[in-house]
ChimeraX commands (.cxc) that place a marker at each C-alpha (Angstrom):
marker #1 position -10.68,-21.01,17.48 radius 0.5
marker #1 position -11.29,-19.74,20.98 radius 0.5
marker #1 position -13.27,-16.95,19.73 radius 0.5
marker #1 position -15.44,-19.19,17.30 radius 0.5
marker #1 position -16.34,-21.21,20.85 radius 0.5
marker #1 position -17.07,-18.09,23.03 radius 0.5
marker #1 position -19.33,-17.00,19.94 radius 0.5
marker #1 position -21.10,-20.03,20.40 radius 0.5
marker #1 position -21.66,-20.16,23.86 radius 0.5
marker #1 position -23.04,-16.75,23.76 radius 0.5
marker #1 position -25.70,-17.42,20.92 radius 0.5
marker #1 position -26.50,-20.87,23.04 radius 0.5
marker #1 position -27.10,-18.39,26.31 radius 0.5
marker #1 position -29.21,-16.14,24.20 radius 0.5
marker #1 position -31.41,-18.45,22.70 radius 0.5
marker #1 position -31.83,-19.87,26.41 radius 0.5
marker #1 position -32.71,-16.51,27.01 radius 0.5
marker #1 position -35.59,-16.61,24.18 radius 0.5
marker #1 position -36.33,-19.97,25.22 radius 0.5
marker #1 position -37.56,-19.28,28.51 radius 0.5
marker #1 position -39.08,-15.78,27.58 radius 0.5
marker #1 position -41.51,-17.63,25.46 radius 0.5
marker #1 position -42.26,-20.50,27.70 radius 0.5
marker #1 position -42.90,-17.93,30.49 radius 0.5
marker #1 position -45.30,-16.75,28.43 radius 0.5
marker #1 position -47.01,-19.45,26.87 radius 0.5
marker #1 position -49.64,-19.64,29.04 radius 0.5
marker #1 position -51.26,-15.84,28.14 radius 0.5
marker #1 position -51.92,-16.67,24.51 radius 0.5
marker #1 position -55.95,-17.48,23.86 radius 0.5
marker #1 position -57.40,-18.96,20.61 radius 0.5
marker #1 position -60.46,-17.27,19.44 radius 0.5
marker #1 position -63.60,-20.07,19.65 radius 0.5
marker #1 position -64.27,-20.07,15.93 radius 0.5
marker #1 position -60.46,-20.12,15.11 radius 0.5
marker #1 position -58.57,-22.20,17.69 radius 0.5
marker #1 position -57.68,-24.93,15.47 radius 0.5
marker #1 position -55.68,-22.42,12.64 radius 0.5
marker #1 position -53.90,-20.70,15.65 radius 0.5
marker #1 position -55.17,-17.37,15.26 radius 0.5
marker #1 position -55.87,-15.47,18.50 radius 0.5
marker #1 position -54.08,-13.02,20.67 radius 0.5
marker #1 position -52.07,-12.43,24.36 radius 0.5
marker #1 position -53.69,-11.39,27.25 radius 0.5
marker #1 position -52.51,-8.55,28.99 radius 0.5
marker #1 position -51.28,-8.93,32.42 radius 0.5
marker #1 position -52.17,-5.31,33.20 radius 0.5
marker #1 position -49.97,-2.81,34.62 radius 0.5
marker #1 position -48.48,-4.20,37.15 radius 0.5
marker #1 position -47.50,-6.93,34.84 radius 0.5
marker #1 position -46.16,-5.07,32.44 radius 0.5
marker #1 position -44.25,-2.94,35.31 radius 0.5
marker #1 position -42.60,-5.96,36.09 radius 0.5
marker #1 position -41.63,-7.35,33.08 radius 0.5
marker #1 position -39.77,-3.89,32.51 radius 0.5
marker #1 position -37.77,-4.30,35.71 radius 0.5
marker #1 position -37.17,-7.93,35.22 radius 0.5
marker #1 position -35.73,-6.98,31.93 radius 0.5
marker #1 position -33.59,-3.82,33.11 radius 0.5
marker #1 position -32.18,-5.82,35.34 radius 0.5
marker #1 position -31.03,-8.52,32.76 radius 0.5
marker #1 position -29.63,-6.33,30.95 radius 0.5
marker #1 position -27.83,-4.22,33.34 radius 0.5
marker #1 position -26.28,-7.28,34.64 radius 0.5
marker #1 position -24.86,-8.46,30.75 radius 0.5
marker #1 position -23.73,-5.04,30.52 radius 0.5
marker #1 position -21.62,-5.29,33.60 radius 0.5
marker #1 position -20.29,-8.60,33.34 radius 0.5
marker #1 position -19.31,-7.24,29.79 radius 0.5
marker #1 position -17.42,-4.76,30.94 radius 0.5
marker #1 position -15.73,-7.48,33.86 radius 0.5
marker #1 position -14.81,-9.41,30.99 radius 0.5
marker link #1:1,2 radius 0.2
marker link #1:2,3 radius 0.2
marker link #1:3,4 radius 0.2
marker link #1:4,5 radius 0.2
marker link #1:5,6 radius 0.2
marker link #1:6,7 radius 0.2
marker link #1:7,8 radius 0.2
marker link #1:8,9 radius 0.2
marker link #1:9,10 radius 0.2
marker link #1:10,11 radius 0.2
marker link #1:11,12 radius 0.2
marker link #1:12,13 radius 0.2
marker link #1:13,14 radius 0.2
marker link #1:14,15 radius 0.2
marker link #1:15,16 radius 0.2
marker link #1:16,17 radius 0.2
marker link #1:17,18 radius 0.2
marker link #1:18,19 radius 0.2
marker link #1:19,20 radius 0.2
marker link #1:20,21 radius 0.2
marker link #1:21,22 radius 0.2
marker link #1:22,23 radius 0.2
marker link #1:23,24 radius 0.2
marker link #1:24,25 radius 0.2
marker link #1:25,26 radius 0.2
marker link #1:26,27 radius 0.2
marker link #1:27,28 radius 0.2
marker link #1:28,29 radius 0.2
marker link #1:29,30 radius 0.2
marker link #1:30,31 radius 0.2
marker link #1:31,32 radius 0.2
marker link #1:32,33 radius 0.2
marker link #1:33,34 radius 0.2
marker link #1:34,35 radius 0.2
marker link #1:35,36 radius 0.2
marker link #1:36,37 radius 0.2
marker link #1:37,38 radius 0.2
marker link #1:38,39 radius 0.2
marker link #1:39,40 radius 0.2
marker link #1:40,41 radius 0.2
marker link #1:41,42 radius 0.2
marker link #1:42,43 radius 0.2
marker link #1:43,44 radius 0.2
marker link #1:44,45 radius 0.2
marker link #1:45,46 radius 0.2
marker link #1:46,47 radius 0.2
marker link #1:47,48 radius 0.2
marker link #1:48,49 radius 0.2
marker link #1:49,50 radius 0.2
marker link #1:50,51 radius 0.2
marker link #1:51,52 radius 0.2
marker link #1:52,53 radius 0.2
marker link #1:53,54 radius 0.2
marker link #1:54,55 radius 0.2
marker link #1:55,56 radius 0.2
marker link #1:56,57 radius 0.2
marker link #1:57,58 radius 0.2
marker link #1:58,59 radius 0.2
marker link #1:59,60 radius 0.2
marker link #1:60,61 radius 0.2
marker link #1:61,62 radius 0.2
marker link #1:62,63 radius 0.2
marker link #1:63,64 radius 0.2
marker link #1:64,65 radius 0.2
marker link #1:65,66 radius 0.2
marker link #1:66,67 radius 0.2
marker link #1:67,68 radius 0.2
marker link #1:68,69 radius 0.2
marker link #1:69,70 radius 0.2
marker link #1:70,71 radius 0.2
marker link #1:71,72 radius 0.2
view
């Protein structure tokens, strides 16, 4: 049973995880004028510098699981 819990708690931190990607996010997506109200549009780009950032953000997530994985 202990395993079925731990299991659970780990797919509840992911989709935290998910959860706050998107919302972090939310604010970069644009309708286009003649199609707002169907939903269709795209994500802005935050340029390089964005994107350079998002990469270390998300090595260092990462490398962090991996080592408490291996703590654990």
């Amino acid at each position: 049973m202990k395993s079925n819990d731990s299991s659970l708690r780990g797919e509840a931190d992911v989709f935290q995880d998910l959860l706050a990607d998107a919302l972090a996010i939310q604010d970069r997506f644009v309708a286009e004028p003649r199609l707002k109200t169907t939903g269709i549009g795209h994500l802005k780009s935050r340029g390089v510098e964005g994107l350079k950032q998002d990469a270390a953000e998300l090595a260092a997530k990462y490398l962090k699981r991996r080592v408490e994985a291996k703590l654990a």
